[in-house]
C-alpha positions as CSV (number, residue, x, y, z in Angstrom):
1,X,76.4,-211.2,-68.7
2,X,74.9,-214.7,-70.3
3,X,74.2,-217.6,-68.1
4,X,72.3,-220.9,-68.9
5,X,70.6,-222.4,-66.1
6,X,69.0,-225.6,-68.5
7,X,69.0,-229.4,-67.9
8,X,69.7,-232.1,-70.5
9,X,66.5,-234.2,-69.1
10,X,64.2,-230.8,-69.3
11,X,61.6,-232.1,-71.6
12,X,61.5,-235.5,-69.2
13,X,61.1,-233.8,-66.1
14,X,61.2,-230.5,-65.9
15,X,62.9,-227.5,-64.0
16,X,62.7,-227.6,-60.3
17,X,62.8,-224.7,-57.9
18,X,66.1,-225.9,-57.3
19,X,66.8,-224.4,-60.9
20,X,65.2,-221.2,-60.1
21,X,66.9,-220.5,-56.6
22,X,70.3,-221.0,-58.5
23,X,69.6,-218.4,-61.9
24,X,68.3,-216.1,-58.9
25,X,71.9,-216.7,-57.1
26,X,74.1,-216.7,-60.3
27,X,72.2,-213.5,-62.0
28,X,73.1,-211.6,-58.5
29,X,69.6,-211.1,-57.8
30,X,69.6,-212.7,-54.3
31,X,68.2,-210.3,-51.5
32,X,67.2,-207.6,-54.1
33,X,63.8,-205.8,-54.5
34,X,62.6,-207.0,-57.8
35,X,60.1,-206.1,-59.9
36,X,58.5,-209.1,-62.3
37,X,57.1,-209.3,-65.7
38,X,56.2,-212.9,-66.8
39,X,54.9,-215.6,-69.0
40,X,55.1,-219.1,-67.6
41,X,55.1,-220.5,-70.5
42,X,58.1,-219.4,-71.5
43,X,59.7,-221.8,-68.9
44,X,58.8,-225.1,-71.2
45,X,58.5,-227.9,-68.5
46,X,58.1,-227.0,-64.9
47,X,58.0,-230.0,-61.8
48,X,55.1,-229.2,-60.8
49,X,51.2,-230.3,-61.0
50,X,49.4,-227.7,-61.9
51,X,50.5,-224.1,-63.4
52,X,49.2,-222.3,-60.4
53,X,51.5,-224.4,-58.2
54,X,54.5,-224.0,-60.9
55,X,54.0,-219.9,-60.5
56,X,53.7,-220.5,-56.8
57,X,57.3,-222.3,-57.1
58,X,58.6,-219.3,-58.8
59,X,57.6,-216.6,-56.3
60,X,59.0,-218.9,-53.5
61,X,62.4,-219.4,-55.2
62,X,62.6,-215.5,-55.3
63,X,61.1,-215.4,-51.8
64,X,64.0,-217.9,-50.0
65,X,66.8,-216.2,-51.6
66,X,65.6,-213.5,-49.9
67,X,64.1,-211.2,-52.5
68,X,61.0,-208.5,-52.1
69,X,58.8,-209.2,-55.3
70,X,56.2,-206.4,-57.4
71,X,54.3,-207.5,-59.7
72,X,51.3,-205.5,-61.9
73,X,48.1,-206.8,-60.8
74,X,45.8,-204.6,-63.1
75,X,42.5,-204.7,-62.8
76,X,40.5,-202.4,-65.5
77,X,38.0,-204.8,-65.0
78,X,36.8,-201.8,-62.6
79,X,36.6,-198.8,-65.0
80,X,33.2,-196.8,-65.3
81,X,31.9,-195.3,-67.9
82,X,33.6,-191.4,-68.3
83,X,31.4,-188.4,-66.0
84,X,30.7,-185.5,-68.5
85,X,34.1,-183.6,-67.0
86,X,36.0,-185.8,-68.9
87,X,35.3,-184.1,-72.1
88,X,37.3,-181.1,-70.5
89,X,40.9,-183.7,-70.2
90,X,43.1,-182.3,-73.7
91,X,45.1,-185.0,-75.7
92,X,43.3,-187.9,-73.1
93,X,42.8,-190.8,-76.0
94,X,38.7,-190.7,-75.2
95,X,36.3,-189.5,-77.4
96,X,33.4,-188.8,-75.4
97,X,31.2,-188.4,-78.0
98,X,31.6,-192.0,-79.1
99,X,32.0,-193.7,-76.1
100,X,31.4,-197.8,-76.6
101,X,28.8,-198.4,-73.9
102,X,28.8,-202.3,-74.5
103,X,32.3,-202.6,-73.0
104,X,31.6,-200.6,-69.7
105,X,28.1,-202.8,-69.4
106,X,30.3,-205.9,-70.0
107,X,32.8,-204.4,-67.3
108,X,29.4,-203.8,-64.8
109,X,28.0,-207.3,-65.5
110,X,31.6,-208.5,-64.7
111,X,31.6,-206.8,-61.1
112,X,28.4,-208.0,-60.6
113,X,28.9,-211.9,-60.9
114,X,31.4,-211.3,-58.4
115,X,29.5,-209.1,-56.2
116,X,32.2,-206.6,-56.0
117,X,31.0,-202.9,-57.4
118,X,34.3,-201.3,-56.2
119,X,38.2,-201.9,-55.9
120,X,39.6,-202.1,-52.8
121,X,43.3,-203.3,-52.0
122,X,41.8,-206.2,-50.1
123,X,40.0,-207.6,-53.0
124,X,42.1,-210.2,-55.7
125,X,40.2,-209.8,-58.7
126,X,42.4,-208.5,-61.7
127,X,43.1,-209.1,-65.0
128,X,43.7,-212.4,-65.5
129,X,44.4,-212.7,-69.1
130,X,46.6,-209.5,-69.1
131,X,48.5,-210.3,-65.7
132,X,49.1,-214.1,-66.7
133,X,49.3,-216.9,-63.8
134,X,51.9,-215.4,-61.5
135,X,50.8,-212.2,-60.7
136,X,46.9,-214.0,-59.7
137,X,48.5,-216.7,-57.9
138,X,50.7,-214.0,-55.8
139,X,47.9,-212.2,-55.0
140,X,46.2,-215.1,-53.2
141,X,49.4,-215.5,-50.9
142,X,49.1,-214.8,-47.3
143,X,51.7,-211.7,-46.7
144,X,51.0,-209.9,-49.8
145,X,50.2,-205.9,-49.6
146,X,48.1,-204.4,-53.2
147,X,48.5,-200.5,-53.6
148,X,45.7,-198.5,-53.6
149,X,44.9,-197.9,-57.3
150,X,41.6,-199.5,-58.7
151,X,42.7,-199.9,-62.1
152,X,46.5,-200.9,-62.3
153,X,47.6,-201.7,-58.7
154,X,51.0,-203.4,-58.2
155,X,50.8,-206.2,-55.1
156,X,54.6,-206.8,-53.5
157,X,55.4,-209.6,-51.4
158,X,58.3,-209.6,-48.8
159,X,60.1,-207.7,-46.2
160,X,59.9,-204.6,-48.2
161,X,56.2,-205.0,-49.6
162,X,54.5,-202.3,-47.6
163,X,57.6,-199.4,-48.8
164,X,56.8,-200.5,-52.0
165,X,53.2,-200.2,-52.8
166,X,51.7,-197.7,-50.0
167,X,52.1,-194.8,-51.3
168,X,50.0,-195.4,-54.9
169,X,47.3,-193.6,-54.9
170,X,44.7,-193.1,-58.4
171,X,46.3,-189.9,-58.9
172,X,50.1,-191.4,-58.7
173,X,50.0,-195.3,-60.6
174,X,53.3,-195.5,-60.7
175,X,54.8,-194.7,-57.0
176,X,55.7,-198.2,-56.7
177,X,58.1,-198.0,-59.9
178,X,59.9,-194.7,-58.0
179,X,59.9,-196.6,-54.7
180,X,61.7,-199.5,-56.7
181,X,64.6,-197.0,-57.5
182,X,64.9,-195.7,-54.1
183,X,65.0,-199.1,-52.6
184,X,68.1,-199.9,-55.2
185,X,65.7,-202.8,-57.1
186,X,65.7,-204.1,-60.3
187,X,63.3,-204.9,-62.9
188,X,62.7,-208.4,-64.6
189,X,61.6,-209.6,-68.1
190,X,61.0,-212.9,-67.8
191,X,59.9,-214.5,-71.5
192,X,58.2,-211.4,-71.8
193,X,59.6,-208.1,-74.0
194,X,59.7,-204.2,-73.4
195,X,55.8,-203.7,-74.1
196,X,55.2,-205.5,-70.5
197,X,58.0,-203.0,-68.6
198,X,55.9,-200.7,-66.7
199,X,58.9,-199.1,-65.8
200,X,58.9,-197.6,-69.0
201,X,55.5,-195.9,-68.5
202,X,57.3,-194.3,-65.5
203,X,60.0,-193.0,-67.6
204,X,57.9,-191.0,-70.0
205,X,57.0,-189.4,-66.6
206,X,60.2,-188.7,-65.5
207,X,60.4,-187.0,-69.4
208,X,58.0,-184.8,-68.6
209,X,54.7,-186.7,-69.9
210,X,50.9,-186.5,-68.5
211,X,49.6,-189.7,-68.3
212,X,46.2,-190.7,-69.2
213,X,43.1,-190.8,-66.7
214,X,40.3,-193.2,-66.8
215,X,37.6,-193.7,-63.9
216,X,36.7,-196.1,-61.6
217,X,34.3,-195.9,-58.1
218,X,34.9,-195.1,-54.8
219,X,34.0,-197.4,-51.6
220,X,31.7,-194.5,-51.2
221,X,29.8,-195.0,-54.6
222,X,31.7,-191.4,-56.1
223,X,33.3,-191.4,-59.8
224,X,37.1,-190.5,-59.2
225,X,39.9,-189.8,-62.0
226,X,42.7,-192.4,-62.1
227,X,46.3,-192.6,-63.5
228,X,46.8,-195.3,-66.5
229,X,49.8,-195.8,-68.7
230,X,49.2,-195.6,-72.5
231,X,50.3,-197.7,-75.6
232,X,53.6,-199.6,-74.9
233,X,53.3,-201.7,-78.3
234,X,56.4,-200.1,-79.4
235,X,58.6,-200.4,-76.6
236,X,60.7,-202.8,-78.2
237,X,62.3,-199.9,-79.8
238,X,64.2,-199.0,-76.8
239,X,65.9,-202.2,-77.3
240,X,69.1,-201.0,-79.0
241,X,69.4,-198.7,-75.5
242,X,68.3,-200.9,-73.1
243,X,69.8,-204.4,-73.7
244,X,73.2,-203.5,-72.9
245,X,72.4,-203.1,-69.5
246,X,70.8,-206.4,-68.9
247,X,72.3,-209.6,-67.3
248,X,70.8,-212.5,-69.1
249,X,70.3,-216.2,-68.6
250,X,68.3,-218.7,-70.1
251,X,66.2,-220.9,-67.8
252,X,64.7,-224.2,-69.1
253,X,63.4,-222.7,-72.8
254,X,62.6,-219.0,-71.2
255,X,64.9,-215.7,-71.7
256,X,65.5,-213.9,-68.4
257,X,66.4,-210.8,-68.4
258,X,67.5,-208.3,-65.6
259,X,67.9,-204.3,-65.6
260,X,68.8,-201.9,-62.4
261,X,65.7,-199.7,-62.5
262,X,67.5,-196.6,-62.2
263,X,69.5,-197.4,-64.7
264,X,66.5,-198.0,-66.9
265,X,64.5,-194.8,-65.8
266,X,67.9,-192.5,-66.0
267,X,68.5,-194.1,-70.2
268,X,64.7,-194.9,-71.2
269,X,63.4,-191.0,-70.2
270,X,66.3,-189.2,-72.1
271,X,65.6,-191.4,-75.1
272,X,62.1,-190.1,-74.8
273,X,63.0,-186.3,-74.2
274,X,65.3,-187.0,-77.6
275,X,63.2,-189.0,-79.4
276,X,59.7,-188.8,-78.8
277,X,58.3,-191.1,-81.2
278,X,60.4,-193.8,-79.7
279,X,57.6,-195.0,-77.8
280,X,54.9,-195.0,-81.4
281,X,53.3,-198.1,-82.1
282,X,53.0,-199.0,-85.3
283,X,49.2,-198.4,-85.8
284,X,48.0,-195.3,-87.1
285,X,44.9,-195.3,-85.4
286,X,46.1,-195.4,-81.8
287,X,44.4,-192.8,-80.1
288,X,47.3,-193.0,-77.2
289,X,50.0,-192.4,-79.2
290,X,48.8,-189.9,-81.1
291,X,47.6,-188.1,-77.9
292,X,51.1,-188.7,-76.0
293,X,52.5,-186.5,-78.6
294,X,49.9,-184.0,-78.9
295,X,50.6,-182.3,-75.3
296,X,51.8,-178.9,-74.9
């Protein structure tokens, strides 16, 4: 399904939330659990004075048609320096013997401008240039609920926030994706392409795939194993199975695109269990792909 939801005087004075709230309502999204993936940018002119408060009309549009939002609020910012088990984690993309202790002393002296040694769900620090301006200005909402996962925590917003998000835990990253499907939600790409679909990381777990485990610290000062996704630089080649299923409408200058999550899930991991190398990037060197593949 193709709509366009764009304004001849766009470039003079931009989309309003007004614009939003009626894609939302024409794409049937209205009162749905929805999962977001975004770039802003994408949306070429928005009324608004400042980008945080043009993000902050976005999540409201979705908010007043009544929808529950999830959006990735990673935070690697938190990762610590591997303990010696890890050398005993097969096919885990992480050489131990040539471990690059500039980036974890980067990632200490990081925590320590903000005085914050640990993750916590209360905390809003993430990765800002990774998440992009919606996700950080959600976060800072009153009402919003952040899973329990120190290095890629999802934050929901809305009547079903908490069904959403409290059951991730370090050892299970994705439970909010598997809550998504049993709430009936869908997932949107908004300017953004499969590589940002974390749903997709979900699927290669639903086809039978160990994730990667990286560490982060306790409140209690202890080094625990958490849950990450791997390479999804070539994600785009589930495009040929995936796009059919989307409802599509263009939105100022920005391509939004929406999939039922089951839907996605169900396709995406029998693509994988057919096709492994579907999800290969295309450098040769990527320890995560070449580790994804290597498990027995």
């Amino acid at each position: 399904m193709w709509s366009v939801i764009e304004k001849d005087d766009l470039m003079m004075n931009g989309l309003t939330s007004h614009d939003f709230r009626s894609a939302i309502h024409t794409l049937g999204i209205s009162g749905r659990v929805v999962c977001l993936h975004t770039s802003l940018r994408s949306f070429g002119r928005i009324q608004a004075p400042s980008p945080d408060m043009a993000a902050k009309m976005v999540i409201n549009a979705f908010l007043d048609e009544g929808c529950t939002l999830l959006v990735p609020t990673f935070s690697r910012i938190f990762e610590v320096a591997p303990p010696p088990s890890a050398m005993f984690v097969p096919h885990n993309a992480l050489d131990t013997r040539n471990i690059n202790q500039l980036w974890y002393d980067y990632l200490v002296a990081i925590r320590s401008d903000y005085q914050t040694p640990h993750f916590t769900p209360q905390t809003t620090l993430l990765d800002v240039r990774d998440m992009g301006i919606l996700p950080t200005v959600l976060l800072q909402m009153d009402g919003h609920i952040r899973g329990n996962h120190p290095l890629m925590s999802f934050t929901a917003i809305g009547d079903h926030a908490e069904t959403l998000v409290k059951s991730q835990q370090p050892d299970d990253g994705y439970a909010p994706m598997r809550e998504l499907i049993g709430l009936n939600g869908v997932v949107g790409l908004l300017g953004v392409g499969y590589e940002r679909m974390s749903l997709l990381h979900y699927a290669e777990k639903l086809a039978g795939r160990r994730l990667f485990i990286r560490w982060a610290m306790n409140a209690d000062g202890e080094i625990i194993p958490a849950e990450v996704g791997g390479c999804s630089n070539g994600f785009e080649k589930f495009a040929p199975y995936l796009n059919p299923l989307a409802k599509v409408a263009i939105v100022g200058k920005s391509l939004w695109r929406f999939y039922e999550a089951e839907d996605v899930a169900t396709r995406a991991s029998a693509r994988i269990k057919q096709t492994p190398t579907i999800t290969q990037c295309d450098n040769p060197a990527c320890a995560f792909c070449r580790d994804v593949l290597s498990q027995k």
